[in-house]
C-alpha positions in Angstrom: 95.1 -26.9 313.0 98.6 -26.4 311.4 101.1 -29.4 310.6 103.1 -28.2 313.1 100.2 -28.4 315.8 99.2 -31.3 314.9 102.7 -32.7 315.4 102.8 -30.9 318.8 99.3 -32.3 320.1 100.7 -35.5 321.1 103.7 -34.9 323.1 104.4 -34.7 326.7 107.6 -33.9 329.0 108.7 -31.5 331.5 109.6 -27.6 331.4 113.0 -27.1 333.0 115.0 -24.4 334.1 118.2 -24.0 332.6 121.3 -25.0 333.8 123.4 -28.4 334.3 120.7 -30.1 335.9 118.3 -29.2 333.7 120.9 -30.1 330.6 121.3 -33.6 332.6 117.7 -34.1 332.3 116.8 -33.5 329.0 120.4 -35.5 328.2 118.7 -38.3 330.3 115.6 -38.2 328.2 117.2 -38.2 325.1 118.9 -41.4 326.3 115.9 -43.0 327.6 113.2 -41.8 324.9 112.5 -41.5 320.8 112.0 -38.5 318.5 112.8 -36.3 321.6 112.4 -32.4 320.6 113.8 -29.5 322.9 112.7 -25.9 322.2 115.5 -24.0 324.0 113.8 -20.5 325.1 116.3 -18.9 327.0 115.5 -19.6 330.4 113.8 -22.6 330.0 113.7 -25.9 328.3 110.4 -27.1 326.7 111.2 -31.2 326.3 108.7 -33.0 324.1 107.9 -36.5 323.5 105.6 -38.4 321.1 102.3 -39.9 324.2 105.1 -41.2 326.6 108.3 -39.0 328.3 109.8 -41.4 330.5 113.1 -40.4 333.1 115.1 -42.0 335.9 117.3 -41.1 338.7 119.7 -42.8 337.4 120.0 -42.2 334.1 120.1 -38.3 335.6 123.0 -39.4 337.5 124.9 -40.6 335.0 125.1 -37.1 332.7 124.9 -35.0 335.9 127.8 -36.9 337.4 126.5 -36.6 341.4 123.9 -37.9 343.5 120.5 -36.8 342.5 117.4 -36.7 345.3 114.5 -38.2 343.2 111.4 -36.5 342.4 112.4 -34.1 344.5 115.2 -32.0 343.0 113.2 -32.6 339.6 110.2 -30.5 341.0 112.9 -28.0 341.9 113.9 -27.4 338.3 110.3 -28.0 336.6 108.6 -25.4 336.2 105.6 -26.8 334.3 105.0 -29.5 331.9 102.2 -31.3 329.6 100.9 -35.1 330.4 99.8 -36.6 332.9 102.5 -36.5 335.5 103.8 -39.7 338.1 106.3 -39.5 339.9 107.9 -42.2 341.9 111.2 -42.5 344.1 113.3 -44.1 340.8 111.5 -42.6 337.9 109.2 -39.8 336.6 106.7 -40.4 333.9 104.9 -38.0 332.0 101.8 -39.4 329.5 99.3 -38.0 326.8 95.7 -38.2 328.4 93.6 -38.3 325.0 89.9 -37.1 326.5 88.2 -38.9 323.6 86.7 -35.7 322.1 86.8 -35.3 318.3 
C-alpha cells in the first residue's frame, strides 16, 4: 500500500452532489470536524475524515441559510459514502468499522 493509501484507509464521510447544499454540507463538516479533505470531482464531492465524520442539521443551516429536513434532504444529495452510516433526526454520523484483519 502507498502513503497516500494508507492515509486514505482510515477516513469516512459522505459523497455529495454538487451544488449549494452539498457546499453547505461539506462547509458544515469542516466546521464540526479535523483534518477534513474534499476531493472535488466535478459532479461530486468525496468528503473525508480521519475514523469519525460527524454533521448536524444545524450547523447545515447555518452555511445553507434555510430550513434543512434532517436526514432526509441529506440522502437526497448523497450519493454514496465510506463508514459506517447513523443517521438521526439532528445529526448524521459516519465511522471507520476496523474488521480486525491484519
Amino acid at each position: 500500500m502507498n502513503e497516500q493509501a494508507g492515509d486514505l484507509y482510515d477516513r469516512v464521510g459522505p459523497v455529495l452532489q454538487t451544488g449549494a447544499v452539498g457546499a453547505a454540507i461539506v462547509a458544515a463538516i469542516k466546521d464540526l470536524n479535523s483534518d477534513v479533505m474534499v476531493l472535488d470531482r466535478g459532479a461530486y464531492l468525496r468528503v473525508m475524515v480521519p475514523r469519525r465524520c460527524f454533521v448536524t442539521r444545524v450547523a447545515i443551516e447555518k452555511h445553507l441559510g434555510r430550513a434543512f429536513r434532517f436526514p432526509g434532504e441529506l440522502e437526497t444529495v448523497m450519493s454514496a459514502f465510506k463508514g459506517a452510516l447513523k443517521l438521526g433526526q439532528e445529526d448524521a454520523v459516519w465511522q471507520f468499522a476496523d474488521s480486525g484483519k491484519k
